[in-house]
N, CA, C and O of each residue as an XYZ file, in Angstrom:
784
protein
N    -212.286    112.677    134.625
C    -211.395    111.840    135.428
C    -210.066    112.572    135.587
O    -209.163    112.566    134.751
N    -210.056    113.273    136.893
C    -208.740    113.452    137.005
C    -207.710    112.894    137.641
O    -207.791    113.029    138.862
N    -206.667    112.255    137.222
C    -205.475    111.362    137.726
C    -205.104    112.140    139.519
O    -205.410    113.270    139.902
N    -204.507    111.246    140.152
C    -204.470    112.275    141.723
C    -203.050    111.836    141.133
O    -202.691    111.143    140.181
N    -202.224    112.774    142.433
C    -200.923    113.081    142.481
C    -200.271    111.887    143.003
O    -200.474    111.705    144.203
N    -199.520    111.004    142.398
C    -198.692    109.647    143.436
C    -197.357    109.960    143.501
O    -196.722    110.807    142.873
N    -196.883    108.887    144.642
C    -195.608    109.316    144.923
C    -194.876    108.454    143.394
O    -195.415    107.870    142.454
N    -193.484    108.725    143.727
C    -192.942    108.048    142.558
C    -192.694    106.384    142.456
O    -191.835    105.973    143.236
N    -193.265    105.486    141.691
C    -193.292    104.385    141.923
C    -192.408    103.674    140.701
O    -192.790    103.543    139.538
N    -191.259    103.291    141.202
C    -190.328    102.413    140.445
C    -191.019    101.324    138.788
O    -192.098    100.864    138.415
N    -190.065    101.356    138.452
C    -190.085    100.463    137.136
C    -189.683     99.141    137.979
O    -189.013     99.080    139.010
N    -190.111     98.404    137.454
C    -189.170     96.623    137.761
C    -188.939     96.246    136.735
O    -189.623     96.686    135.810
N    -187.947     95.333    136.474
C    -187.528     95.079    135.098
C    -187.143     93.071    136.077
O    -186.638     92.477    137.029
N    -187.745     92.993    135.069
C    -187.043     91.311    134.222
C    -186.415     90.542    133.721
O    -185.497     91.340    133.530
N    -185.953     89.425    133.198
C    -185.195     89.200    132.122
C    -186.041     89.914    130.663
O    -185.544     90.733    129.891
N    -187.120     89.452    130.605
C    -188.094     89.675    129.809
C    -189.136     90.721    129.789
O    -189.581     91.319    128.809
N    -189.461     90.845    131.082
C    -190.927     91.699    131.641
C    -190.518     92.749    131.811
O    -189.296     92.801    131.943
N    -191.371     94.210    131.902
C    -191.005     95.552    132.597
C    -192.643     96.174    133.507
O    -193.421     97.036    133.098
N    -192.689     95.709    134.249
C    -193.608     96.627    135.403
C    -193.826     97.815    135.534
O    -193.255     98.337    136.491
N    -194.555     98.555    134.816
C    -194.229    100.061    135.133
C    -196.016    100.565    135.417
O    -197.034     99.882    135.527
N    -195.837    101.707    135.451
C    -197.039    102.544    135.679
C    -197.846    102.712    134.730
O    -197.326    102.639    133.616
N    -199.387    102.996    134.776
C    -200.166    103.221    133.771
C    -200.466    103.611    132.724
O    -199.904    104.636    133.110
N    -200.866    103.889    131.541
C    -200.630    105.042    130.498
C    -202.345    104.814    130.218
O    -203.029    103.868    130.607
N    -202.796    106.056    129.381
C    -204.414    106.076    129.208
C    -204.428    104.957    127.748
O    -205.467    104.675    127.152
N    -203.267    104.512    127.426
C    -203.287    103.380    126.098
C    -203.464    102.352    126.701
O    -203.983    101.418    126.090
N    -203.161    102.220    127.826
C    -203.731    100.435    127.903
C    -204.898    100.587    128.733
O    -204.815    100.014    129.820
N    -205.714    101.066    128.552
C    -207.156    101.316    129.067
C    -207.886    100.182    127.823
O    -208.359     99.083    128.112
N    -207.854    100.522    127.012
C    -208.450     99.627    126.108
C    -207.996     98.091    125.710
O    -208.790     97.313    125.181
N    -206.820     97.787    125.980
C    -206.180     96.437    125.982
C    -207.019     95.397    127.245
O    -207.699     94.371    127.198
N    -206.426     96.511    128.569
C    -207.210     96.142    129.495
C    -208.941     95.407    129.531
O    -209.543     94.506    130.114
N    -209.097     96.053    128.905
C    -210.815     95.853    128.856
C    -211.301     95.121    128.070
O    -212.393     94.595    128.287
N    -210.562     94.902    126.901
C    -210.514     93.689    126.522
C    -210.221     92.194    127.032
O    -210.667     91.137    126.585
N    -209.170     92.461    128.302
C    -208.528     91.171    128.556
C    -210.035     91.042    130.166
O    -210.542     90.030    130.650
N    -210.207     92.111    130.414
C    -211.121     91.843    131.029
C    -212.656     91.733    130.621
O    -213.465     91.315    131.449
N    -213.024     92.082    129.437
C    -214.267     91.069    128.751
C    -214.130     90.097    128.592
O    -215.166     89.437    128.511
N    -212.967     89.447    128.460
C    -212.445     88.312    127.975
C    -213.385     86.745    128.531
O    -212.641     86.281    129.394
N    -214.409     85.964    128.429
C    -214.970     85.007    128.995
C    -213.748     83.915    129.615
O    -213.972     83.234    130.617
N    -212.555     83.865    128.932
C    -211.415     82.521    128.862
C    -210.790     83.137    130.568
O    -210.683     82.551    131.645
N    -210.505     84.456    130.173
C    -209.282     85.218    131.216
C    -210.645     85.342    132.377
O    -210.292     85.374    133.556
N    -211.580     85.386    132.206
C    -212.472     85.959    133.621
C    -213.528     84.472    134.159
O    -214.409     84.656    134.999
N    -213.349     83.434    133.713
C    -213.945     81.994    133.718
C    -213.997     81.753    135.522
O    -214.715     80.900    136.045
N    -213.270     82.500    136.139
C    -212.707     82.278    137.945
C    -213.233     83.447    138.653
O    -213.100     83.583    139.869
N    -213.879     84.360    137.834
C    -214.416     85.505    138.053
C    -215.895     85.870    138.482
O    -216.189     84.760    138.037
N    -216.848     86.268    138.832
C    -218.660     86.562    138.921
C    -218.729     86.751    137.410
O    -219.511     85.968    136.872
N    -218.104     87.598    136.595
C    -218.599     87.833    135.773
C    -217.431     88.680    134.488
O    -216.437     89.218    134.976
N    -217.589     88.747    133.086
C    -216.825     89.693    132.887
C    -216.844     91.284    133.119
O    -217.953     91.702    133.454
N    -216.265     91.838    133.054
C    -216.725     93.033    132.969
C    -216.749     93.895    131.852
O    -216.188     93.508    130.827
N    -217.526     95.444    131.883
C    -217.978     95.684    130.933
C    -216.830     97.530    130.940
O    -216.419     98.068    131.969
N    -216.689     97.865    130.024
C    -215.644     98.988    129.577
C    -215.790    100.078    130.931
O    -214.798    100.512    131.517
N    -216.986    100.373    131.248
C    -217.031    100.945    132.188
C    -216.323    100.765    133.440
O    -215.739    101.695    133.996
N    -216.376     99.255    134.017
C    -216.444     98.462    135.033
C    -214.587     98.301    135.151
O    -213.787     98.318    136.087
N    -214.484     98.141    133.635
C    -212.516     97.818    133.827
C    -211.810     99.083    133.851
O    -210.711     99.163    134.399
N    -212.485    100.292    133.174
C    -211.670    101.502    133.470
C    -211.616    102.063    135.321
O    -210.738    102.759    135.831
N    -212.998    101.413    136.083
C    -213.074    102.275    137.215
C    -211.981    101.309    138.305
O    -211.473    101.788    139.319
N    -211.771     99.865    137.827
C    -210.873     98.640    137.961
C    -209.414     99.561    137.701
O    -208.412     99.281    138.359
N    -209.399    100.556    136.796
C    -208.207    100.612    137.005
C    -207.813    102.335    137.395
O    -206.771    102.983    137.493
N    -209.175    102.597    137.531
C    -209.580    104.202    138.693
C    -208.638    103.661    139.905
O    -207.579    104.135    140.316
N    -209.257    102.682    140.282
C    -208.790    101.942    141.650
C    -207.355    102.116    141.946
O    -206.828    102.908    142.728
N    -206.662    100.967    140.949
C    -205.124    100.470    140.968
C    -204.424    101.799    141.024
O    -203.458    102.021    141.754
N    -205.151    102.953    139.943
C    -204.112    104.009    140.459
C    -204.831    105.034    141.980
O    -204.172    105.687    142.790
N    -205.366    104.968    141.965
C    -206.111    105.590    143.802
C    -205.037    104.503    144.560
O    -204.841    104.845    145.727
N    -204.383    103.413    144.209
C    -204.289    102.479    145.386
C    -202.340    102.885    145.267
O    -201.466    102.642    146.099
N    -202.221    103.586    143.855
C    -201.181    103.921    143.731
C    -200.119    105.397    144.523
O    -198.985    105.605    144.954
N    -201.740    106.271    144.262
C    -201.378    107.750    145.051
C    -201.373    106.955    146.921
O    -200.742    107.575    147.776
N    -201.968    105.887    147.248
C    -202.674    106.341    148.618
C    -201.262    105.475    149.210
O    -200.744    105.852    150.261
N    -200.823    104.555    148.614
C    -199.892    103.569    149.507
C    -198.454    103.416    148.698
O    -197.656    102.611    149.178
N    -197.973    104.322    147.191
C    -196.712    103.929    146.859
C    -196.660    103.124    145.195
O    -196.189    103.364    144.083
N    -197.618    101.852    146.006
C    -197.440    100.756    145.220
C    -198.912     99.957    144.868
O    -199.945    100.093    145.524
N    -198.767     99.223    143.851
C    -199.936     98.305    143.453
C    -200.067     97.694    142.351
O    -199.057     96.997    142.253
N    -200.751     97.532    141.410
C    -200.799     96.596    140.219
C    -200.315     96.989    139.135
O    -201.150     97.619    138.486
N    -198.839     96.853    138.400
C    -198.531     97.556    137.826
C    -199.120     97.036    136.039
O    -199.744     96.034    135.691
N    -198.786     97.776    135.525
C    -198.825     97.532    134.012
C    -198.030     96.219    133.890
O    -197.565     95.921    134.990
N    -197.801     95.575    133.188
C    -197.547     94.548    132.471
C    -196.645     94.765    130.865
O    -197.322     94.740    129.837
N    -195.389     94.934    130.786
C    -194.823     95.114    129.123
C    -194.032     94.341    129.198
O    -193.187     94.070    130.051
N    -194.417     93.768    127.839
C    -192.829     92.562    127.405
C    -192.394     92.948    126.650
O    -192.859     92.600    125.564
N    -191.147     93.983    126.628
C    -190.766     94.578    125.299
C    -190.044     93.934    124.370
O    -189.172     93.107    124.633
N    -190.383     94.291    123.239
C    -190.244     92.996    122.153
C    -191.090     92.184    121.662
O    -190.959     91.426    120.701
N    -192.553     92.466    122.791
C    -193.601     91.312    122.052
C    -194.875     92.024    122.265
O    -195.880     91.818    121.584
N    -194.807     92.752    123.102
C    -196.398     93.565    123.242
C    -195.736     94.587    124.307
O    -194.674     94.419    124.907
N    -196.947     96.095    124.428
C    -196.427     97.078    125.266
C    -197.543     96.889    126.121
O    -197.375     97.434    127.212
N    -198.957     96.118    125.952
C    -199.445     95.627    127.399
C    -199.252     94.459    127.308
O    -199.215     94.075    126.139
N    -199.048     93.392    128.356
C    -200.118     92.125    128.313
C    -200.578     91.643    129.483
O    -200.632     90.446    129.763
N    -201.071     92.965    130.512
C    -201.798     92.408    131.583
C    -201.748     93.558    132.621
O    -201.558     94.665    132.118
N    -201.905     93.512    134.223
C    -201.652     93.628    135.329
C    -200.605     92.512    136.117
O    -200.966     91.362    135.866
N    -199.598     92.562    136.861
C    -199.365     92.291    137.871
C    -199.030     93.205    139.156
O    -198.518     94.302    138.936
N    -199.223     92.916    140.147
C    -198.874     93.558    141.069
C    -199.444     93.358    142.507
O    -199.989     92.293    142.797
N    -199.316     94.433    143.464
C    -199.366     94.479    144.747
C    -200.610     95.367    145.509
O    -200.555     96.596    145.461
N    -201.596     94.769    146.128
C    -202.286     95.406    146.580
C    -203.196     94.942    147.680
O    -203.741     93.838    147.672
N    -203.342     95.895    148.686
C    -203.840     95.894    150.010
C    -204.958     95.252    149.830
O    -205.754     95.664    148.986
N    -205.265     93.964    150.695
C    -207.369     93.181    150.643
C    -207.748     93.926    150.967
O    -207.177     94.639    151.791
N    -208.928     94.170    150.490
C    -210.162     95.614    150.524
C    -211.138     94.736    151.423
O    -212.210     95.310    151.231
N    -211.368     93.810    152.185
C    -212.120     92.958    152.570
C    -211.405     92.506    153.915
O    -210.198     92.498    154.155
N    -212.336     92.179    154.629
C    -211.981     91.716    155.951
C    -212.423     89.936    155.922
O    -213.406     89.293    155.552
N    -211.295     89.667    156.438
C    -211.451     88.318    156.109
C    -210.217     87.421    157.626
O    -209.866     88.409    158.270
N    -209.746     86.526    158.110
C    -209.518     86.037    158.589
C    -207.283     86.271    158.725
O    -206.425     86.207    159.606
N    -207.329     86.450    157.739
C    -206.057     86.656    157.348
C    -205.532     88.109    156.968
O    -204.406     88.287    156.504
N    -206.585     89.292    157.241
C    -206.280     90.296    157.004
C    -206.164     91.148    158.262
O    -206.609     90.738    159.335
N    -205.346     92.768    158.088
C    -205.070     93.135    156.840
C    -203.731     92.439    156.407
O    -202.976     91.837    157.170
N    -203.580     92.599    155.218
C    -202.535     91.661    154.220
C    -202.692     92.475    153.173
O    -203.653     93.237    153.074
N    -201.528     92.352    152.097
C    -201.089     92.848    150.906
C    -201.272     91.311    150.377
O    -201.086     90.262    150.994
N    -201.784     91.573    148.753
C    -201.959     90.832    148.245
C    -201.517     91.131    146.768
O    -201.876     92.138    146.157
N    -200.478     89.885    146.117
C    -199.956     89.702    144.848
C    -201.229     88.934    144.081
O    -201.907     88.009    144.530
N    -201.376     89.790    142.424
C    -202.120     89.290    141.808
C    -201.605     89.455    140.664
O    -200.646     90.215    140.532
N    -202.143     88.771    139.605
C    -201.594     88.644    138.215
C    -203.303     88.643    137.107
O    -204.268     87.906    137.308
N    -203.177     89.640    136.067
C    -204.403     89.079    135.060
C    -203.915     89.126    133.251
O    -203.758     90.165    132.610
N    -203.816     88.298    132.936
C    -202.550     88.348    131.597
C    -203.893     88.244    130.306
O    -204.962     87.649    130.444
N    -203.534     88.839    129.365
C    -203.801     88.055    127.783
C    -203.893     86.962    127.535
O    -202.954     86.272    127.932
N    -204.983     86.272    126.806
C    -204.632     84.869    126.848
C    -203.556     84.553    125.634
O    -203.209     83.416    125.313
N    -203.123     85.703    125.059
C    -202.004     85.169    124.357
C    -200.620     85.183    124.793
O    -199.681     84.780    124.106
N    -200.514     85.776    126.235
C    -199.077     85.262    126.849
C    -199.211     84.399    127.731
O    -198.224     84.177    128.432
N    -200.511     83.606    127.993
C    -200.336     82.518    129.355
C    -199.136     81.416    128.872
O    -198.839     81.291    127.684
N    -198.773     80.978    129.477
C    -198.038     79.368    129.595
C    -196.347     79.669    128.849
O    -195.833     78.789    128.158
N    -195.691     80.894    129.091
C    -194.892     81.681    128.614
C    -193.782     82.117    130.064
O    -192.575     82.351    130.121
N    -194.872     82.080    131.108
C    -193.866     82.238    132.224
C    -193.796     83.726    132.674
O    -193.211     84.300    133.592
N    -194.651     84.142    131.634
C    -194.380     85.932    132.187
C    -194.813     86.240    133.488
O    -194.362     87.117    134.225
N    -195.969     85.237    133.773
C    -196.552     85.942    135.169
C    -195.993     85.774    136.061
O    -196.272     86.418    137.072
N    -195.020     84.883    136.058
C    -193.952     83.928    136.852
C    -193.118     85.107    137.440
O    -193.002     85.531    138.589
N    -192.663     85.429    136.431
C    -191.617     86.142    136.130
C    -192.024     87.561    137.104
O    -191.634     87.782    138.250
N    -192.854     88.352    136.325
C    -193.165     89.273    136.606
C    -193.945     89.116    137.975
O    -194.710     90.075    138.080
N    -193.975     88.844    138.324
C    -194.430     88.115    140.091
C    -193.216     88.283    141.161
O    -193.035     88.727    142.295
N    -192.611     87.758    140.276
C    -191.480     87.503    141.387
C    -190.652     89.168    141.106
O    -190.298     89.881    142.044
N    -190.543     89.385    140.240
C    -189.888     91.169    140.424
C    -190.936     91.890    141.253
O    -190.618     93.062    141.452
N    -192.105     91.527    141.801
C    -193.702     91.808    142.933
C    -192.861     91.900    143.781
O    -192.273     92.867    144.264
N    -192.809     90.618    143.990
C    -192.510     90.012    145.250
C    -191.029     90.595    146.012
O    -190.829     90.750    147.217
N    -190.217     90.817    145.016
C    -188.867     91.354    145.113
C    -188.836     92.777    145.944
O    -188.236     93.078    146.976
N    -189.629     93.458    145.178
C    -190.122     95.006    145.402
C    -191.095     94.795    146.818
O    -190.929     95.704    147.632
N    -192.139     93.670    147.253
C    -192.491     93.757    148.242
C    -191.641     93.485    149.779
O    -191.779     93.958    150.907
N    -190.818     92.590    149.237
C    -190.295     92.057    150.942
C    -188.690     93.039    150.775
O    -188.117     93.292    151.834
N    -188.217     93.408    149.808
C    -186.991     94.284    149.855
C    -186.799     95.682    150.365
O    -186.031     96.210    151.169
N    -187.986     96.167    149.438
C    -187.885     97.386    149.174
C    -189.235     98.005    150.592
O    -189.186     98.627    151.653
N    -190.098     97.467    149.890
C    -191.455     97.337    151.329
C    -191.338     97.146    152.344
O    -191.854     97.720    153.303
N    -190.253     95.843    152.289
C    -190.155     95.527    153.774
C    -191.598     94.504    154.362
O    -191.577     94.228    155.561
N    -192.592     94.066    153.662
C    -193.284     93.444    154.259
C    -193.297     92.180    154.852
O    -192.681     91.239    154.350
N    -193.954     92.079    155.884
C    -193.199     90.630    156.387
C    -194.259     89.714    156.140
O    -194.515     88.841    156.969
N    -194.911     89.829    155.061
C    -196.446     88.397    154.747
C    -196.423     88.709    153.046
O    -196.010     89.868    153.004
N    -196.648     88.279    151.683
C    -197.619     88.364    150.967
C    -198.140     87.286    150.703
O    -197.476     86.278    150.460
N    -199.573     87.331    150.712
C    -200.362     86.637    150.579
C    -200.949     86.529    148.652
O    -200.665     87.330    147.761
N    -201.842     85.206    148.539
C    -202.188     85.048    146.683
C    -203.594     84.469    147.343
O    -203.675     83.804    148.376
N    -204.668     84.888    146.493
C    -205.902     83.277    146.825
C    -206.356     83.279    145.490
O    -205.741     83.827    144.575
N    -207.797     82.463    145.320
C    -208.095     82.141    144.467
C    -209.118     81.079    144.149
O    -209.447     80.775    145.295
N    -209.807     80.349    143.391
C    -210.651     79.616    143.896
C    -210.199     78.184    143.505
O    -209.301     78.229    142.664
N    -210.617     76.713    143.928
C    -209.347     75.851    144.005
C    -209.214     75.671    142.195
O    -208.143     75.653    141.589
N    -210.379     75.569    141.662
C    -210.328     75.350    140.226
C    -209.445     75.878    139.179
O    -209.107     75.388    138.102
N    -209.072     77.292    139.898
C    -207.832     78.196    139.181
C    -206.660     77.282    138.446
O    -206.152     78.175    137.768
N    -206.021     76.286    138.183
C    -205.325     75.617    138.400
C    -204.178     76.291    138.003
O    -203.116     76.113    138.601
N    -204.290     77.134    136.948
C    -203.098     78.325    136.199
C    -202.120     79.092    137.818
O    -201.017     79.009    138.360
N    -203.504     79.828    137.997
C    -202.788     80.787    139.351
C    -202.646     79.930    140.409
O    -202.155     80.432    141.420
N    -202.896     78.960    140.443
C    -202.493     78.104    141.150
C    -201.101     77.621    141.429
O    -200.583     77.453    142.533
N    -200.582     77.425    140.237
C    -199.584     76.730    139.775
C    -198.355     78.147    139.837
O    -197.198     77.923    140.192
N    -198.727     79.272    139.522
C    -197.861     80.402    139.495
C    -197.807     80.708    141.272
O    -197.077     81.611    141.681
N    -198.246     80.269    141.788
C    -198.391     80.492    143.588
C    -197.608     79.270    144.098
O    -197.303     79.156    145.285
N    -197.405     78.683    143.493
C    -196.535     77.336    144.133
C    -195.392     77.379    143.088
O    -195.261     76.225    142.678
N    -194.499     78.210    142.470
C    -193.665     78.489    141.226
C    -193.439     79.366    142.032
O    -192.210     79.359    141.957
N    -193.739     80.341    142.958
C    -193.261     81.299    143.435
C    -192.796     81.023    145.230
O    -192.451     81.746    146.164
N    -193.042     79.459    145.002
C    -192.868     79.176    146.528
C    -194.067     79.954    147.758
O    -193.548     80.702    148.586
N    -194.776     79.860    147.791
C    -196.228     80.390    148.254
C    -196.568     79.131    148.628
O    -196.120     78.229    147.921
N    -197.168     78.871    149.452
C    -198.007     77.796    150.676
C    -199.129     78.098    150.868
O    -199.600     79.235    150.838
N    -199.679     77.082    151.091
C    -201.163     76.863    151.568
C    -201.679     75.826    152.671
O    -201.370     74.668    152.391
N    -202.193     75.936    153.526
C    -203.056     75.003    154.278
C    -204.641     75.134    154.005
O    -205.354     76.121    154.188
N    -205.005     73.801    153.494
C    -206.546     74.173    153.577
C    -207.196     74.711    154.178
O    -208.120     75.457    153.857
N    -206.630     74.272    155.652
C    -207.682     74.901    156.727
C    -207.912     76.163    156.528
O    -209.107     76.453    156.566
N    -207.176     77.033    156.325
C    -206.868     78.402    155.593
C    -208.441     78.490    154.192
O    -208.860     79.635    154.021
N    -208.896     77.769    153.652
C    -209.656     78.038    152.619
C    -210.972     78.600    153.457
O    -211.612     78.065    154.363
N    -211.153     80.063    152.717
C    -212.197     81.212    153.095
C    -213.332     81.485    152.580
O    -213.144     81.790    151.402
N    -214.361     81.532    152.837
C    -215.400     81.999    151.605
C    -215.080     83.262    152.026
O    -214.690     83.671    153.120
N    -215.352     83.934    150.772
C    -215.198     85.186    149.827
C    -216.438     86.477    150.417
O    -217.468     86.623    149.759
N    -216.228     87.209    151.496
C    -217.492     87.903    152.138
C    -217.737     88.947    150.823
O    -218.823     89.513    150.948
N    -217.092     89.304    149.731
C    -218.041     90.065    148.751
C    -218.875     88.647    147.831
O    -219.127     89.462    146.944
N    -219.341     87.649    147.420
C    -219.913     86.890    147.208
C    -221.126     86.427    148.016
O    -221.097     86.630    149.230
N    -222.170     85.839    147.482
C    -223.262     85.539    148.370
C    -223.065     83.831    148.874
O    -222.348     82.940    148.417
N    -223.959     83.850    149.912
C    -223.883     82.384    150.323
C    -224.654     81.651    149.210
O    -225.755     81.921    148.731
N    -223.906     80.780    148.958
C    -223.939     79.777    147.440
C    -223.327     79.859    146.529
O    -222.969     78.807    146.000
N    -223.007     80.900    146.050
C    -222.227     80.973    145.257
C    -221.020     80.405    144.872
O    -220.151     80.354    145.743
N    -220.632     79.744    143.210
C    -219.947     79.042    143.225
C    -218.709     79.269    142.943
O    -218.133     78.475    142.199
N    -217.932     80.537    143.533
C    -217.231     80.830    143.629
C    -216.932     81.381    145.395
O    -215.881     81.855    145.825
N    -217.263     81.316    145.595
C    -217.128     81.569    147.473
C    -216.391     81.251    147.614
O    -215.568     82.057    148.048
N    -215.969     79.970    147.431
C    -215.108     79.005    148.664
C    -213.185     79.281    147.716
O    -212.754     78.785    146.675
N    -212.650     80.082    148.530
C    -211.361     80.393    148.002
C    -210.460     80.028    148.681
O    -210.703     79.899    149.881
N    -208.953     79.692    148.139
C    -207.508     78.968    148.649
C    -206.647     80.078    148.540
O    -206.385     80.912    147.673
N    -206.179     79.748    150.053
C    -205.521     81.077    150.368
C    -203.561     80.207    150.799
O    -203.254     79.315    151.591
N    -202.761     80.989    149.885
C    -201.509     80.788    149.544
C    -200.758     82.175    150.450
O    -201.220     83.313    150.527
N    -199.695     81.741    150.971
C    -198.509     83.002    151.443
C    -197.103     82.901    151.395
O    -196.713     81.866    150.854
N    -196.538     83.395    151.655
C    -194.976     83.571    151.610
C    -194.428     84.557    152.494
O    -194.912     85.689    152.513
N    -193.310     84.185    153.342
C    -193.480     84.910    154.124
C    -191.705     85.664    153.883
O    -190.764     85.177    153.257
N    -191.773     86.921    154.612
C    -190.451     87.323    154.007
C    -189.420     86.868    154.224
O    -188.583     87.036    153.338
N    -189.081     86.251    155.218
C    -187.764     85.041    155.496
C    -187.494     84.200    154.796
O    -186.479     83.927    154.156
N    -188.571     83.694    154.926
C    -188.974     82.713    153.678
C    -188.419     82.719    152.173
O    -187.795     81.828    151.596
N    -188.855     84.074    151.663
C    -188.647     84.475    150.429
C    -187.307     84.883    150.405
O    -186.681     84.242    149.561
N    -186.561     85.782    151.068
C    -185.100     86.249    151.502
C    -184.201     84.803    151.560
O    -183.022     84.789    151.207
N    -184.899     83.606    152.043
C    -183.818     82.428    152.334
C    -183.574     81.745    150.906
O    -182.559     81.188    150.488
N    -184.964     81.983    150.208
C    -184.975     81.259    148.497
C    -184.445     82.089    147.570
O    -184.518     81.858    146.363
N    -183.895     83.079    148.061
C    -183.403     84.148    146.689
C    -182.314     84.717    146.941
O    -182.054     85.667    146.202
N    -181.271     84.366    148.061
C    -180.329     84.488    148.411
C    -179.324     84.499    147.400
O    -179.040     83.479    146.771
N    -178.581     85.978    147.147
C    -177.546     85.970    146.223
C    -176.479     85.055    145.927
O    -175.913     84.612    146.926
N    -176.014     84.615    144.697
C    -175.227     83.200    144.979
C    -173.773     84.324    145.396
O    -173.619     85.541    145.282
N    -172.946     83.286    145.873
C    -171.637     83.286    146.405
C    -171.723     83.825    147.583
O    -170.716     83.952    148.279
């Protein structure tokens, strides 16, 4: 496995959180949080060591090819992984694409802590500021109720009519039918407006 060449992609920092780039140490954290049955319950399936390292082959391919994408996850002071968040292009053609899409996959020992919150919104910061994008989009399936709740915490909208089945899934499947959330950059620029 050889790493490709990326451009240079910023740290984000938090009150709490720090976003940064990959290291070959959280390869194994990772793969844990993605065997995980609790953390992957919204998922086809967990995955297996193989399956989460080429998961994160990806994030950095998605890193050399466009800048930006799912960064590491550190809360320094309490752990040096505890997840993915970040930014990345739908690989899928779907109704609402193409679109950049914010995602989050945490430890289940930092959920309900606010980190993803948190670290979302330094995403989101870096997407409509620095990016310049004028859409990001979140989905998910409606049962999610967690990422759910972090998509409407981040001011993100939804119309049902908007709910998609999932073209990598088969027809039946009980995960198909997904809720699709956005924010748009005005939007986000009008809610985060510097005070004074």
């Amino acid at each position: 496995m050889v790493p490709l060449p990326a451009p240079e992609s910023p740290l984000l920092r938090g009150p709490r959180v720090l976003l940064r780039r990959w290291r070959a140490s959280d390869r194994a954290p990772m793969a844990a949080i993605n065997a995980d049955a609790q953390v992957m319950q919204h998922f086809p399936a967990p995955l297996s060591r193989q399956e989460s390292d080429a998961l994160v082959d990806r994030i950095e391919e998605h890193f050399a090819q466009h800048g930006f994408g799912a960064w590491a996850l550190e809360i320094p002071g309490v752990t040096e992984f505890a997840g993915l968040v970040g930014l990345m292009r739908v690989a899928f053609a779907a109704p609402f694409t193409p679109a950049v899409e914010i995602g989050w996959r945490l430890a289940p020992a930092c959920w309900g802590q606010g980190y993803a919150s948190e670290a979302a919104r330094c995403a989101l910061r870096y997407g409509f500021e620095t990016l310049e994008l004028a859409q990001i989009v979140s989905f998910t399936v409606a049962e999610n109720q967690r990422s759910l709740a972090v998509m409407q915490r981040l001011g993100m909208q939804c119309d049902v009519r908007e709910d998609f089945l999932h073209p990598r899934l088969p027809p039946g499947h009980r995960l198909r039918l997904h809720r699709l959330y956005r924010i748009e950059r005005q939007q986000w620029l009008a809610q985060n407006k510097p005070a004074g």
